[in-house]
C-alpha positions as CSV (number, residue, x, y, z in Angstrom):
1,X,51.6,46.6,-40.1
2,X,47.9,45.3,-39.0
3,X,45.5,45.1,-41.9
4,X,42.2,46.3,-40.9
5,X,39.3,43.8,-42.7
6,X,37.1,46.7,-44.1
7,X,35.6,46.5,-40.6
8,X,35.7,49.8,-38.5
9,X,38.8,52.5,-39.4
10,X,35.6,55.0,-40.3
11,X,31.9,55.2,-39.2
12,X,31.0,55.1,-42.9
13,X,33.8,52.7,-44.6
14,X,31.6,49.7,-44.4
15,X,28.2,50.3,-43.2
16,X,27.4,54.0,-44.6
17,X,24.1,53.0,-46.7
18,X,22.8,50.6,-44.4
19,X,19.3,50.5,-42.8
20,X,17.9,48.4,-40.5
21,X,14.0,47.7,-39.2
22,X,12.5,45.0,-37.4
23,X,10.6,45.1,-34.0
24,X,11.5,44.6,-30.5
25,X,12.6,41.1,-29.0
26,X,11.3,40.4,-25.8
27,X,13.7,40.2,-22.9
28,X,14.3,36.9,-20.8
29,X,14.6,36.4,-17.5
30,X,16.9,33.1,-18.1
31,X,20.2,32.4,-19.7
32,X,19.8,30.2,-23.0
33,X,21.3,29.3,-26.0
34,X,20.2,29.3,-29.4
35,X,21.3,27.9,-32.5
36,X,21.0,30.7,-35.8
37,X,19.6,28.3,-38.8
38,X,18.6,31.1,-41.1
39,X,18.4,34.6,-41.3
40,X,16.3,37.2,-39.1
41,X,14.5,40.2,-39.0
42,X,12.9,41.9,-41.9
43,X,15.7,43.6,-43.6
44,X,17.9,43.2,-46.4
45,X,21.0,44.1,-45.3
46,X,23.2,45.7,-48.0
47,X,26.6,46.1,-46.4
48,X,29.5,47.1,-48.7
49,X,26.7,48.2,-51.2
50,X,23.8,47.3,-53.4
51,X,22.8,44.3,-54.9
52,X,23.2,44.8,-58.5
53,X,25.1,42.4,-60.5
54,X,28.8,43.2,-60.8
55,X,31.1,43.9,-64.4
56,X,34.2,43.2,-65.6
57,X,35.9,40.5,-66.0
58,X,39.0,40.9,-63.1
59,X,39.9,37.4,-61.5
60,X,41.4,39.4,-58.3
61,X,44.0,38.3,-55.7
62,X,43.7,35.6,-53.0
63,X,45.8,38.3,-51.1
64,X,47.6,36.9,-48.1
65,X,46.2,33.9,-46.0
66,X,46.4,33.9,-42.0
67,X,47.9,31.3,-39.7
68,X,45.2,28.6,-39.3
69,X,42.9,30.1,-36.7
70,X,42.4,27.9,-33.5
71,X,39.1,27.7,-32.2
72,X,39.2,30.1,-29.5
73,X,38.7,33.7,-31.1
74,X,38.8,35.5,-27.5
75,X,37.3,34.8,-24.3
76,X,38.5,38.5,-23.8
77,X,40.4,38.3,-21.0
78,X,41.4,41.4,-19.4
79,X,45.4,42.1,-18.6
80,X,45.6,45.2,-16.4
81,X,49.2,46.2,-17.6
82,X,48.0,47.0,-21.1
83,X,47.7,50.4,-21.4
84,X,45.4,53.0,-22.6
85,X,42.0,52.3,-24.1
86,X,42.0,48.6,-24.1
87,X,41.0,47.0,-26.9
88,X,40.5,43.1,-27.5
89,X,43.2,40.5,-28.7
90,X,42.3,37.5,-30.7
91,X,43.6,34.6,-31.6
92,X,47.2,32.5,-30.0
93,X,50.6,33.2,-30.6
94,X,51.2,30.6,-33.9
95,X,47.9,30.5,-35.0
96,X,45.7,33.5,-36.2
97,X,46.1,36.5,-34.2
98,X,44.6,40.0,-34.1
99,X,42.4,41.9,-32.5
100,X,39.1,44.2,-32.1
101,X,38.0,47.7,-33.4
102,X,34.7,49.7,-32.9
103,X,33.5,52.6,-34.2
104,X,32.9,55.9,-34.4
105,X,35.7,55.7,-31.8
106,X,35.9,59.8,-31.7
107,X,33.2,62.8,-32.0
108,X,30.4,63.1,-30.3
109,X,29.1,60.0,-31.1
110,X,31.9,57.9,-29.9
111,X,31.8,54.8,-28.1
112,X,33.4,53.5,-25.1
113,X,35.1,50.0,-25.5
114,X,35.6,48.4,-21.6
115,X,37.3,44.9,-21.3
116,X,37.7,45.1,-17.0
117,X,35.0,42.2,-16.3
118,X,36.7,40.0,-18.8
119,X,33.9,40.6,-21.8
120,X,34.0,43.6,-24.6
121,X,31.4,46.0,-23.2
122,X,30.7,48.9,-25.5
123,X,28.4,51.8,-24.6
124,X,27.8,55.3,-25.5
125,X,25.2,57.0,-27.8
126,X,24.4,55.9,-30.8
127,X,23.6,58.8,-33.0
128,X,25.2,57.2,-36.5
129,X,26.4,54.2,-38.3
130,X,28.1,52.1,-35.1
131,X,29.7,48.6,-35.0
132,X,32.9,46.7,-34.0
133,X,34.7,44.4,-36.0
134,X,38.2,42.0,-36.3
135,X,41.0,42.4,-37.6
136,X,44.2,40.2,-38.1
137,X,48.0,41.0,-38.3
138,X,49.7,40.6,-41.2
139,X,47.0,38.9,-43.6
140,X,43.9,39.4,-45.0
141,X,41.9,35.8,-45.7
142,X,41.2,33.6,-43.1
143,X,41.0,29.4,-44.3
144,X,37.8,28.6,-41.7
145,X,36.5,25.2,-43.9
146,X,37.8,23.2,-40.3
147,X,34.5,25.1,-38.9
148,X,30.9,24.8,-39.5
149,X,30.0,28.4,-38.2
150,X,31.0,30.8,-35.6
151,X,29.7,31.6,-31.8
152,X,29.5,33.9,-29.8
153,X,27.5,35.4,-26.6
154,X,25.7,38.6,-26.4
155,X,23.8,40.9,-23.9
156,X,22.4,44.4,-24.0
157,X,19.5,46.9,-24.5
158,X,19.2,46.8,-28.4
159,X,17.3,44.4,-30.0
160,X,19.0,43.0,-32.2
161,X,22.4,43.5,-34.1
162,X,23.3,42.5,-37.2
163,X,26.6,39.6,-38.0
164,X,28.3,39.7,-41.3
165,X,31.5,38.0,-43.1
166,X,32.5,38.9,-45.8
167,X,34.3,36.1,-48.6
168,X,37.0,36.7,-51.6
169,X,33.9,35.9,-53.8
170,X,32.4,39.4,-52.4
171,X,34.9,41.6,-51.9
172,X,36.0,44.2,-54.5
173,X,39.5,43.2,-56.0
174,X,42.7,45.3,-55.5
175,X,43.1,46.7,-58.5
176,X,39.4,48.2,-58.7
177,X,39.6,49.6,-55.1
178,X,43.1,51.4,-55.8
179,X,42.0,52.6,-60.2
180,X,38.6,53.3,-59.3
181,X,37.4,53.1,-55.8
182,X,40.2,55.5,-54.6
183,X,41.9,53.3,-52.2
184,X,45.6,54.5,-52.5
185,X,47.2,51.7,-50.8
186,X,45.1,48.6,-52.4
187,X,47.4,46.4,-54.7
188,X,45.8,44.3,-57.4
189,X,46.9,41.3,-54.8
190,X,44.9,41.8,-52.2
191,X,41.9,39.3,-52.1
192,X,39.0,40.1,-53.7
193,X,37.3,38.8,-56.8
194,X,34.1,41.0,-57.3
195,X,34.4,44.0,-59.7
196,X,31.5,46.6,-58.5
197,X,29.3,48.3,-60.9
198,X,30.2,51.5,-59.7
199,X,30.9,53.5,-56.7
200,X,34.3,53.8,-54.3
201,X,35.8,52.2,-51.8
202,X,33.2,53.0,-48.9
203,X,30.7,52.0,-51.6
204,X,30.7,49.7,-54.2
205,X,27.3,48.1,-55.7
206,X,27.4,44.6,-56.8
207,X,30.0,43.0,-53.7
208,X,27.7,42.6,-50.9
209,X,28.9,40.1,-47.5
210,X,26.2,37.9,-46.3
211,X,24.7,38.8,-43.3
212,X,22.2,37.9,-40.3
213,X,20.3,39.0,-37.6
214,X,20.7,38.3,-34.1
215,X,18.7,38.8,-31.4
216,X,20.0,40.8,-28.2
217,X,18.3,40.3,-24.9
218,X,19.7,41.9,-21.4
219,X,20.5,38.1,-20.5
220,X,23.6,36.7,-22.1
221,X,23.0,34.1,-24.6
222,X,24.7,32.3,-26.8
223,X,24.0,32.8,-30.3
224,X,26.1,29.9,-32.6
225,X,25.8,30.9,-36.3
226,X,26.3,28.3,-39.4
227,X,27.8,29.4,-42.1
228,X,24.8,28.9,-44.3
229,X,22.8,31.2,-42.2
230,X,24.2,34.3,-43.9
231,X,22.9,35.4,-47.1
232,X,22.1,38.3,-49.4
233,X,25.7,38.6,-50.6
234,X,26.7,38.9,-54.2
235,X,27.4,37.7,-56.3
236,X,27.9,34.9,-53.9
237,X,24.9,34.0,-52.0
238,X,26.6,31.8,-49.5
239,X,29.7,32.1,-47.4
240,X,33.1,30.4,-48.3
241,X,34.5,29.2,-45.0
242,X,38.2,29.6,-46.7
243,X,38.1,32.2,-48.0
244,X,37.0,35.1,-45.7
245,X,37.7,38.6,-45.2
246,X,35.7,40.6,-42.8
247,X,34.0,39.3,-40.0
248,X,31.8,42.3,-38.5
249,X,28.9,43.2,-36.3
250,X,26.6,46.5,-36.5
251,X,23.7,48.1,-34.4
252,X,20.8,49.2,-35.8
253,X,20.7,52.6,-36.8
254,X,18.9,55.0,-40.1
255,X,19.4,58.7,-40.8
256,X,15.6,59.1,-39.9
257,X,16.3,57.5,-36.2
258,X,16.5,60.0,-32.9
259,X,20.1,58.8,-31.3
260,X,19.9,56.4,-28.1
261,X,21.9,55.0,-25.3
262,X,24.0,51.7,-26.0
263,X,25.1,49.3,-23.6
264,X,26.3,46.0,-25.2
265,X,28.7,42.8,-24.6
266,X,29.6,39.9,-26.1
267,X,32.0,37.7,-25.1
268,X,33.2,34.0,-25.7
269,X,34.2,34.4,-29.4
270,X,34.9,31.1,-31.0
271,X,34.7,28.9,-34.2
272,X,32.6,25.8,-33.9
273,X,33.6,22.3,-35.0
């Protein structure tokens, strides 16, 4: 069975109380690469929740740790004989191994996920909480500490997206996701170490990942992210290369925003030394 890393089952699992601002990036006309030092934009992402310190007292689980990942994450190369919607593979045989997941991937909202040019191109309309995620068979923490960050290249007509990972340290433990947050198939073993304040498994105040922003243009670039370029999480402030959870992307999108087109790709997903 594949465990999906509280990434993109539902439009609202992860992302429901989310808003994001910030102006428009100017398009370039050549390819570059740029290196993420800190976090962008003007928001304050809040991702599984609020900010408000969490209670209790639960030391959590460690839940179960992956293969050791190999640099490559996917250069999402497309195999014709898969069929179906295609949806990305990560990761080698022996080593970490998983693969993609977008929503809302139904309603009338739904995107479209396209791997034919050898990239993950998603379009549609954006009309409510939207984003694409990983997830990783059999296991649910991922040791990165061989890394110092993540990279990956992106294109399209949004401005901006935001990039979050989510850490034991932030994550809501097992045994508050299945006695209060209404998860009926957590166990008290599965990692996470943050007891929320309140709320339920979409929603829980107090474990928040550590995000950035990144900047889209309609020329691919590559965006390479250090792990200390995330932040606002709690209760940890800082990402824990060895122990993460969810590793996750969103576009922007608020309740008071008039739906738009999308048309987005990244490609080249890998660790860095």
């Amino acid at each position: 069975m594949n465990t999906l890393l509280r990434t993109a089952s539902t439009a609202r699992s992860l992302l429901g109380l989310i808003f994001l601002a910030g102006g428009l990036i100017a398009c370039t006309t050549q390819e570059d690469t740029s290196t993420i030092t800190a976090t962008g934009g003007t928001t304050t992402p809040t991702a599984t929740g609020g900010t408000t310190t969490p209670t209790g007292g639960a030391t959590g689980g460690l839940g179960t740790l992956c293969p050791a990942p190999k640099e490559l994450l996917s250069d999402f190369t497309y195999t014709p004989s898969d069929a179906g919607p295609v949806d990305p593979r990560i990761g080698t045989s022996g080593s970490l191994e998983g693969g993609g997941s977008y929503y809302p991937n139904s309603g009338a909202h739904a995107l479209t996920s396209d791997l034919s040019q050898d990239n993950w191109h998603l379009t549609g309309t954006v009309g409510d909480y939207s984003g694409f995620g990983l997830y990783f068979y059999l296991c649910d923490r991922i040791d990165a500490s061989a890394f110092s960050g993540i990279s990956f290249t992106v294109s399209g007509n949004v401005p901006s997206i935001t990039f979050g990972i989510g850490t034991v340290d932030n994550t809501p433990t097992g045994e508050w996701m299945l006695t209060t947050g209404g998860k009926t198939t957590a166990k008290a073993t599965d990692s996470g170490r943050c007891t929320p304040s309140s709320g339920t498994q979409y929603y829980h105040p107090g474990c928040t990942d550590n995000t950035t922003q990144i900047p889209v243009t309609a020329t691919p670039t590559t965006q390479t992210v250090a792990w200390g370029a995330l932040s606002g999480g709690a209760p940890s402030t800082s990402v824990n290369p060895a122990e993460i959870t969810t590793i996750y992307w969103f576009f922007p999108w608020s309740d008071q925003m008039a739906p738009y087109e999308l048309d987005f790709t990244i490609d080249d997903l890998k660790f860095i030394p």
